[in-house]
N, C-alpha and C positions, 0 to 999 in steps of 0.2 A: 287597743282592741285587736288591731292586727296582729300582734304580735302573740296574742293569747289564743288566738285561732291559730296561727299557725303551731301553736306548742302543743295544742290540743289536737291540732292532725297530726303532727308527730307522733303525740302519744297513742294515737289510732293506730297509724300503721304499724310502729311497733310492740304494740298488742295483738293486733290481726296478725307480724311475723312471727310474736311468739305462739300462737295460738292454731297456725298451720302446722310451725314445726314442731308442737308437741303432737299434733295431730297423727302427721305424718311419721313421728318419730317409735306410737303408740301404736299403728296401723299393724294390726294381725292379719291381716284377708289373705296375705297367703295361707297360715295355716288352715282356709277351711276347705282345703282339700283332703284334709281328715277327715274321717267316718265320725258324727257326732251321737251316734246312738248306741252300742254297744260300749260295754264296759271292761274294765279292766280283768276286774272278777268275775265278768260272766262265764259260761261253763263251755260255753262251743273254744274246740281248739284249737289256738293257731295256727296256720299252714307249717308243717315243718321246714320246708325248703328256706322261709323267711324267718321261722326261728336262727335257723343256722347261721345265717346270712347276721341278723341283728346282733348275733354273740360278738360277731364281728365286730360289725359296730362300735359295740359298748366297749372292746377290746380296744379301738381305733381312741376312743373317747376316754380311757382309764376311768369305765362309771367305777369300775368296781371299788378302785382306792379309797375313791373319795366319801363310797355310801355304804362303807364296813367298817365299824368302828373294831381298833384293833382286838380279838377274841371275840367278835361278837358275827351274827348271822349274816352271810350276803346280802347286801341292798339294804338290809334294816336300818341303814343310817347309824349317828350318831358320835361320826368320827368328826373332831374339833378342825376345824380349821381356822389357823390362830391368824389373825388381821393387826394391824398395828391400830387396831380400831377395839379390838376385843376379839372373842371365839365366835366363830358359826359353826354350828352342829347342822351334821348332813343331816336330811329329811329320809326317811323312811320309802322306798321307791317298790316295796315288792307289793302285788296287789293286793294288798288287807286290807278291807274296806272300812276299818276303825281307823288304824293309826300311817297306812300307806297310801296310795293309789286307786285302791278297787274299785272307785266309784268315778273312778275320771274318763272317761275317753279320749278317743286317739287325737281328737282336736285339744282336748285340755292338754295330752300331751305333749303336742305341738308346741300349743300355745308357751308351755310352760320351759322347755326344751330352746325356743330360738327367742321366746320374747320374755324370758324371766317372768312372766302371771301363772300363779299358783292358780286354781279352778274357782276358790274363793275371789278373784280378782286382786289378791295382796302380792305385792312386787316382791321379787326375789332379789338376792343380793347378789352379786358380782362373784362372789366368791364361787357359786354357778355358774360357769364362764359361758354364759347365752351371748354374749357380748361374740363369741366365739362362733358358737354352735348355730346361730343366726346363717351361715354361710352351710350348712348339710342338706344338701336336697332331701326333696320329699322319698326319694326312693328308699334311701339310706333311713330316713325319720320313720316309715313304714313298717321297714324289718327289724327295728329299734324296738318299734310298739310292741310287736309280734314275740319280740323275746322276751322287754318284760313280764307281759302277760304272761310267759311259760313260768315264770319265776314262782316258787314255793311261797305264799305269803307268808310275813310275820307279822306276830301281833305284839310291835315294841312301838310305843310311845315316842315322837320327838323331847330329844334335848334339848332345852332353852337354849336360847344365845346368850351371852354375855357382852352385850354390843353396849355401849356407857349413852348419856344423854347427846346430842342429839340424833346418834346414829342408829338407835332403836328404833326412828320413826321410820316406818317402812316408805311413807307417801314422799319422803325425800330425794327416793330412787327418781321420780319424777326428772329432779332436775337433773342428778347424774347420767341417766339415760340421754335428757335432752345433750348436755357435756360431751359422751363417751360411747354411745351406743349406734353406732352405724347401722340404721335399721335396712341391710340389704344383702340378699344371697349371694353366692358366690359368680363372680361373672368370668369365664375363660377366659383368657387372652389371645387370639387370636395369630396373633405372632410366633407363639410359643410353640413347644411342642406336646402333644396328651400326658405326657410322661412328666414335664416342668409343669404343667396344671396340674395333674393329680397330686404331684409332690405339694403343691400350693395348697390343693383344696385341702389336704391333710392335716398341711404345717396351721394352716389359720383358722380352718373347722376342727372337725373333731378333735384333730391333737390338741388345740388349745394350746400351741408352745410360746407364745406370747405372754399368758397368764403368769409365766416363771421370768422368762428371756428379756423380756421388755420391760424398761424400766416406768416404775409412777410416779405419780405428782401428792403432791399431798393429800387427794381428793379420792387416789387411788384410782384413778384412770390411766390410760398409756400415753405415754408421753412420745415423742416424733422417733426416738432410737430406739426402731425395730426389731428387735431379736439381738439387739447391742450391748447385754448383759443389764442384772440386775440386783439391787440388794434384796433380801428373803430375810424372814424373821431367822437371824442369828446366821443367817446365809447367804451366797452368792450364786445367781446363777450364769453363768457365763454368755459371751458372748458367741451365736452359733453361726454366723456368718462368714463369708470366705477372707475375711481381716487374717491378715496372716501372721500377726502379730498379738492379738488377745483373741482370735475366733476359731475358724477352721482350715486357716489358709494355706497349711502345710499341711493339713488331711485329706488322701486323695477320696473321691467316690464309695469306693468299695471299701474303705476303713471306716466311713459314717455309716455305711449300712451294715456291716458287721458289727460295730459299739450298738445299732440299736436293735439289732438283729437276737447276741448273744450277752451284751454286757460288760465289753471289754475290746482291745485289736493291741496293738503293740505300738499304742502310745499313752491309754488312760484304762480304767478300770472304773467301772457306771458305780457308785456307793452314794449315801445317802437318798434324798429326794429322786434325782435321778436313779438310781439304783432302782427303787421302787416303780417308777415310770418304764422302766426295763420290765421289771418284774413283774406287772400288771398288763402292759399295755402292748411296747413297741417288740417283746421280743414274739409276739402273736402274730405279727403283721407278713404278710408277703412278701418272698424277694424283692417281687417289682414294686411293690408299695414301698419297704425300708428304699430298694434304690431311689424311686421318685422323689423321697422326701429331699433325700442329701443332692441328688442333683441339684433340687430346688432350690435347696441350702448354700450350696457351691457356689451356685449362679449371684449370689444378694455380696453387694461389693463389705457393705459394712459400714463402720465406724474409718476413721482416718486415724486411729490415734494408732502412736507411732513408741516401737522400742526407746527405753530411755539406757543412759548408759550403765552397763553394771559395776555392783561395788566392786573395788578391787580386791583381791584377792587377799593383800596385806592386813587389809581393814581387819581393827580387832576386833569387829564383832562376826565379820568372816572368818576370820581364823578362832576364834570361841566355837562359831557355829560350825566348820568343819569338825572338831574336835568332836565336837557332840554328837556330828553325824557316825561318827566312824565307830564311835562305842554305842551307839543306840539305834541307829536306822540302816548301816551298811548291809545289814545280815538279807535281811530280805530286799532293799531296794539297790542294792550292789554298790560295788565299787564310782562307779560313773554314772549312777543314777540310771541307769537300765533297766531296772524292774526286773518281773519275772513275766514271760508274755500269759495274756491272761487269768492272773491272778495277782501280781503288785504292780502299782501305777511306776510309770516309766519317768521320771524327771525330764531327762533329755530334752531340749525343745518343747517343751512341753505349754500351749496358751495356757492349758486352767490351772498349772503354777505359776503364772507369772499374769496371772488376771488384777485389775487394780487394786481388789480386796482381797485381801486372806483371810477373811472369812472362814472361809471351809476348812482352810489348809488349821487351820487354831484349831475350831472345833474336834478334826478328826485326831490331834495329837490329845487333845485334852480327854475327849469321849470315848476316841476309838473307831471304829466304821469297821461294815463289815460289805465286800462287795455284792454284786446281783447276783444271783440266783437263778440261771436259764438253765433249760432243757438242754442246751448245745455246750452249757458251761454250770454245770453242775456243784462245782468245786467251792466260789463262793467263799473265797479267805479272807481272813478277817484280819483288823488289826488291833491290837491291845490300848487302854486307857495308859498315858504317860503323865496324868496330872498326879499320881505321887510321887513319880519321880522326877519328874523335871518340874523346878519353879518356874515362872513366869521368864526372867531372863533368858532363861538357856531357848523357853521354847521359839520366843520372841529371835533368836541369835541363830538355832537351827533351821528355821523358816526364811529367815534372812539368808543365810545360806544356800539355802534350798533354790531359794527365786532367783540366783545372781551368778548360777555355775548350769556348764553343760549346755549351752548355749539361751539362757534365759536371762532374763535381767527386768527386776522390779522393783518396787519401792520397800523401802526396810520395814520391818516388821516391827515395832516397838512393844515393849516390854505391858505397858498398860490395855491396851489391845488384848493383849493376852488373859489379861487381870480382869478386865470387864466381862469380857466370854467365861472366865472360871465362877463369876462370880454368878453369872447370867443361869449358867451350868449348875449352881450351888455344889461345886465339885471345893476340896479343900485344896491347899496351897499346899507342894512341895516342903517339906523341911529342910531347909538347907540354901 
């Protein structure tokens, strides 16, 4: 009898601890510092000063990438975003009050923006990086409102998800929230300086650089290495901390705020995903905001992992793979891996050629890539698809190369690696 009381208060308390912290985990009361009566679509107009201000914002936030499907209207949604789970289709954010916003106010906004709840009450997915946005003060979420409301409504219908069984139930979000969701703003640090905070509030609010940077768990939450590089569907995002061996740690200051500034400095070139996060977002941003970030960035020690030794030089799949550099990549990325300064990516030293995955480095010989696109850098060169000319070996043998000269050194590249990405790519196989 003792012993069944005592199980049964256990089970008490830990149902009363689950039962706070969904509580607590679900607690909105900050945002009802939003205006809950006017709407999206109503007709009185925004202040312009806080329109301007919210372009901002959404600028700081890259809404625009994520809720413009490619060819299709601003904000009207409908761009995939591919999960190892299935597709989320952006939601439709301009105020139409059929198929967007028009009918929400600044608290639904709120609400919907730092705590993932749609107005209907149905949870939002992750892929929404509220998990993120949870850390933007009210001032910033204010001038956010203000601009979407300036926004032209469309009248386009949400795209379904393609999310498989059990991750179609939305009421799941429950538990991953309880898992992954730090329900709390942004707190300064005191120590710091306004400059290393604003860089912070940036990197872990609105930038959402975690979303890419930070590696997940099966569950697709973040795992404890922060900004320590991460696999992407068919990609890799690097690691952006002052590691000076896979991060930034031979980038000074002024080189990360110029990569996010313009799209390029004279040791990488921003192309794909990044490329676009350039294109949309960071290259909008203020001197002093780009420099905050990267101080911020400089200051985070990293990961500990450590250069391994390079292949020698003799090695025949090094001496294959120089061959092949010299008849196919020398032209534009030089003799010594030099590049061209802003506009072909610099080998040299280089972390995100010699990052654990090559990933990207396959992709981009197989598909192609085409650099960012900025006002300060216009130029925006591209590079050509080589999966008809180089089969799987060679490219496997030139990226091996690639990693293991000029002061870099990574793991070999193998030939199947290559094979899965072509195949991933539904690109054909080299003859030969």
């Amino acid at each position: 009898m003792r012993k069944s009381r005592l199980f049964a208060g256990v089970v008490v308390v830990v149902l009363a601890g689950v039962g706070i912290a969904l509580y607590n985990n679900g607690n909105t009361r900050a945002d009802d510092v939003a205006d809950n009566q006017m709407t999206a679509a109503d007709p009185a107009k925004p202040d312009a000063a806080a329109v301007t201000r919210g372009a901002y914002v959404a600028a700081q936030g890259d809404c625009a990438a994520c809720h413009t499907a490619p060819g299709g209207k601003p904000y009207a949604g409908g761009y995939a975003i591919q999960t190892p789970f299935g597709a989320i289709n952006s939601s439709n954010i301009t105020p139409d009050r059929t198929h967007g916003i028009g009918d929400w106010t600044e608290r639904d906004f709120f609400r919907a923006v730092r705590h993932g709840k749609r107005k209907d009450g149905a949870l939002l997915y992750p892929a929404m990086p509220y998990n993120a946005y949870v850390k933007m003060n009210d001032a910033d979420l204010h001038d956010l409102w203000a601009y979407m409301r300036s926004l032209q409504p469309v009248s386009q219908a949400p795209t379904p998800n393609t999310l498989g069984f059990p991750y179609n139930i939305r009421l799941a979000m429950l538990g991953w929230n309880l898992l992954y969701f730090n329900n709390a703003g942004y707190v300064a640090d005191p120590k710091q300086s306004d400059a290393w905070n604003r860089g912070r509030y940036l990197v872990d609010g609105a930038g959402h650089c975690a979303a890419c940077h930070t590696s997940k768990n099966a569950l697709g939450g973040d795992t404890s290495a922060y900004l320590q590089g991460a696999e992407l569907l068919g990609g890799y995002a690097p690691e952006i901390t002052n590691n000076p061996h896979l991060g930034l740690g031979n980038w000074s200051e002024p080189q990360v705020a110029q990569y996010l500034k313009t799209g390029s400095n004279d040791k990488a070139v921003a192309a794909g995903a990044m490329g676009e996060a350039v294109e949309h977002s960071t290259q909008y941003l203020t001197d002093a905001d780009t420099a905050a970030i990267a101080g911020y960035l400089k200051s985070l020690p990293g990961s500990n992992a450590q250069a391994p030794t390079a292949l020698a030089g003799d090695n025949p799949v090094m001496k294959r793979g120089a061959h092949l550099y010299e008849t196919n990549c020398m032209a534009c990325h030089n003799v010594s891996g030099e590049g061209i300064k802003g506009m072909v990516t610099a080998f040299t030293d280089n972390s995100g050629i010699r990052a654990p995955s090559a990933a990207n480095l396959v992709g981009t010989v197989l598909k192609g890539g085409r650099a960012a696109a900025t006002e300060s850098n216009v130029t925006a060169a591209g590079m050509p698809s080589f999966a008809w000319k180089l089969n799987d070996a060679d490219i496997a043998a030139v990226l091996t190369f690639v990693r293991n000269s000029w002061g870099n050194a990574a793991p070999e590249v193998h030939a199947q690696e290559v094979a899965k990405a072509r195949s991933d790519l539904k690109l054909v196989d080299a003859v030969h």
